[in-house]
C-alpha positions as CSV (number, residue, x, y, z in Angstrom):
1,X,75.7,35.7,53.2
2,X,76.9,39.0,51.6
3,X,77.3,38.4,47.7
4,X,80.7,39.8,48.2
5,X,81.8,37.9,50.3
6,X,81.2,35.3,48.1
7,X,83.1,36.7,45.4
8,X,85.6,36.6,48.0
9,X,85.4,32.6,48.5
10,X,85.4,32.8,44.7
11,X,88.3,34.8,44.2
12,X,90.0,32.0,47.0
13,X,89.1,28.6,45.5
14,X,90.8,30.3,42.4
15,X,93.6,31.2,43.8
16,X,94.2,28.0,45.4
17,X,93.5,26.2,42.0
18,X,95.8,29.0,40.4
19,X,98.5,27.9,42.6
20,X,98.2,25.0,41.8
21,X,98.8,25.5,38.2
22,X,101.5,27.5,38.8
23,X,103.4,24.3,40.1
24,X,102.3,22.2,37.8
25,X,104.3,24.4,35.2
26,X,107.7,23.3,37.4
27,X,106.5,20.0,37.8
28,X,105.7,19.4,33.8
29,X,109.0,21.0,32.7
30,X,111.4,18.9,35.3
31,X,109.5,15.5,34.0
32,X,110.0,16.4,30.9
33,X,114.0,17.5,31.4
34,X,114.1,14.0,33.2
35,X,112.5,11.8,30.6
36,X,114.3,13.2,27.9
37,X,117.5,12.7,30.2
38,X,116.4,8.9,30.7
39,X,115.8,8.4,27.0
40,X,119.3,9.4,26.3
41,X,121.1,8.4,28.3
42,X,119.5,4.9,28.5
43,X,117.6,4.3,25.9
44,X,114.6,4.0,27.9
45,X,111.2,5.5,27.4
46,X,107.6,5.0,28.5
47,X,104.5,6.6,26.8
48,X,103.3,7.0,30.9
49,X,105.7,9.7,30.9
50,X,104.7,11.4,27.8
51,X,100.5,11.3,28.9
52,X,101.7,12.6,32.4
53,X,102.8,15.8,30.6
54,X,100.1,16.0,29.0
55,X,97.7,15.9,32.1
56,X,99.6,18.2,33.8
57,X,99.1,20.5,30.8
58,X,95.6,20.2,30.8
59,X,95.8,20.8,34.6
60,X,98.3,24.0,33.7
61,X,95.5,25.4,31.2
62,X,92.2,24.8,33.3
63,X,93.2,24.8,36.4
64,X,94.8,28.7,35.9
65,X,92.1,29.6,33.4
66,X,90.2,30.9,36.6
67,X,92.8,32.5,38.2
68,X,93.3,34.4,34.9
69,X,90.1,35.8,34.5
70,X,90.2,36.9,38.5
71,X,93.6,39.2,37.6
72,X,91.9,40.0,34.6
73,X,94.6,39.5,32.9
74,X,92.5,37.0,29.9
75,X,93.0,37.4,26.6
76,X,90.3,40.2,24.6
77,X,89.8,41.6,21.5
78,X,90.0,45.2,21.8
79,X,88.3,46.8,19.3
80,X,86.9,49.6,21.9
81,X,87.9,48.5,25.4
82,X,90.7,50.9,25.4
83,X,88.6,53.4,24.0
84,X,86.3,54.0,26.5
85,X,85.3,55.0,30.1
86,X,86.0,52.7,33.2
87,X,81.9,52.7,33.0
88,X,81.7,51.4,29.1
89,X,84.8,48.5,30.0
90,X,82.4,48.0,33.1
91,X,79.1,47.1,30.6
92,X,81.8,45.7,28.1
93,X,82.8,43.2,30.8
94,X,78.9,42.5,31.9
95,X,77.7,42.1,28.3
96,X,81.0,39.4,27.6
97,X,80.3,37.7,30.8
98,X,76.8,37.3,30.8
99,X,76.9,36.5,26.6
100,X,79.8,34.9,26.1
101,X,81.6,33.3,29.1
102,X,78.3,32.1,31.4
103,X,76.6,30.2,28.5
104,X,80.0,28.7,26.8
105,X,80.9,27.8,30.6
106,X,77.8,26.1,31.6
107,X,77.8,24.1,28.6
108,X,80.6,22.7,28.5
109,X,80.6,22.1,32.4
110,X,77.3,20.3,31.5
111,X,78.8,18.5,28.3
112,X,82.2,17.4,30.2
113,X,81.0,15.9,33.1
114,X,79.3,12.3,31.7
115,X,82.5,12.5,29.4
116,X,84.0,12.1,33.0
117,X,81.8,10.0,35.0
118,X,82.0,7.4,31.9
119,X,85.9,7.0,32.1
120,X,85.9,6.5,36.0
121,X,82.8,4.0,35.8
122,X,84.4,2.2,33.1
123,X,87.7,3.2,34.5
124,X,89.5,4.3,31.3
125,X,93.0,3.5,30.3
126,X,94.7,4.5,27.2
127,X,95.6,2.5,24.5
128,X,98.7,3.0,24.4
129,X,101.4,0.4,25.6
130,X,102.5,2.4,29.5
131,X,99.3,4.3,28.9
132,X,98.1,5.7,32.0
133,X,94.7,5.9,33.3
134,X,92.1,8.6,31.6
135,X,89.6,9.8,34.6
136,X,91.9,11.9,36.3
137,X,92.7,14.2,32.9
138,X,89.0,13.9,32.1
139,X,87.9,15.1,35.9
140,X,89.9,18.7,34.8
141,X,88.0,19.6,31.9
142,X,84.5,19.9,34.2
143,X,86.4,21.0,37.2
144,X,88.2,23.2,35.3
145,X,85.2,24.9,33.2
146,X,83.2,25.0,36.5
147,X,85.8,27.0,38.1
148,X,86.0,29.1,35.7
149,X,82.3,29.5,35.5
150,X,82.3,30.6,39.3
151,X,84.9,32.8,39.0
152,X,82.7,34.2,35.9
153,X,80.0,34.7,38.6
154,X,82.0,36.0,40.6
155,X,83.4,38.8,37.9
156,X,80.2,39.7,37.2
157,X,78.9,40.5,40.4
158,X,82.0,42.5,41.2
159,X,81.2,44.5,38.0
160,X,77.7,45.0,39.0
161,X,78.4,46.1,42.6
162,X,81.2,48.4,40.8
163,X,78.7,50.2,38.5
164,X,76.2,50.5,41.6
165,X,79.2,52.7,43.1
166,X,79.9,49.7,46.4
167,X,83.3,49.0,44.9
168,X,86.0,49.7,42.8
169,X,87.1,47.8,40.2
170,X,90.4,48.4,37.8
171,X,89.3,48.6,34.1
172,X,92.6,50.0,33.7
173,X,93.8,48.8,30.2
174,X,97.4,49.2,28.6
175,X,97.6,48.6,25.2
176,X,100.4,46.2,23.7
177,X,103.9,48.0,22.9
178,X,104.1,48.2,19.0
């Protein structure tokens, strides 16, 4: 299969995961407008809804951490980026990816995944009173840094296949309003 065209599968699976994110967002905000409604009105409150927020956080941040780097719209420091020729962001990108994002990502997909497999053996539940069950939030940290590790592939071969002149990548870069 054409290395592309795996970027291409890539650039899907983060898409889809990216979507999902994007719901989670509405999701998170109308359980927390209803919780905070519940607790007011009648004095009711459960820490279930409180760790259900915060999974869907979790799911907000890794799940659309891919998806971010795809649109290349990631956070960078831009000491030079903005400096330079599409060419130099190109080798800027392919010395960041290859440095930085690969190793931090296969680590910590490496280091996250007993953390996971340990809650759903013992089959986790948190200690608080309404606590909910911890495998699910702890299944998104590897899922998450794994998808983002693909996607990191897949950047980098896109910017590899770009410098050998088979396609075009934007480097365009706009820097902040002051």
């Amino acid at each position: 299969m054409d290395l592309l065209k795996i970027t291409r599968v890539i650039d899907g699976l983060s898409d889809v995961f990216g979507f999902i994110a994007k719901w989670l967002v509405l999701l998170a905000c109308l359980v927390s407008a209803g919780n905070a409604t519940i607790r007011y009105l009648f004095n009711y409150s459960s820490n279930g809804w409180l760790e259900i927020q915060w999974y869907m956080f979790a799911g907000i941040v890794f799940f659309g951490a891919a998806q971010t780097l795809r649109l290349n719209e990631h956070v960078r420091v831009d000491l030079l980026y903005s400096a330079v020729s599409d060419r130099a962001r190109l080798w800027i990108d392919i010395i960041g990816l290859c440095v930085f994002l690969l190793p931090a990502m296969t680590y910590l997909t490496y280091m996250t995944w007993p953390f996971f497999l340990n809650s759903w053996n013992s089959q986790e539940v948190s200690s608080n009173a309404g606590g909910l069950i911890l495998w699910p939030v702890k299944l998104v940290l590897p899922l998450g840094f794994g998808l983002l590790l693909l996607q990191g592939l897949a950047e980098l071969a896109k910017r590899i296949a770009a410098l050998a002149g088979v396609v075009k990548i934007d480097t365009h870069y706009e820097a902040p309003l002051q």
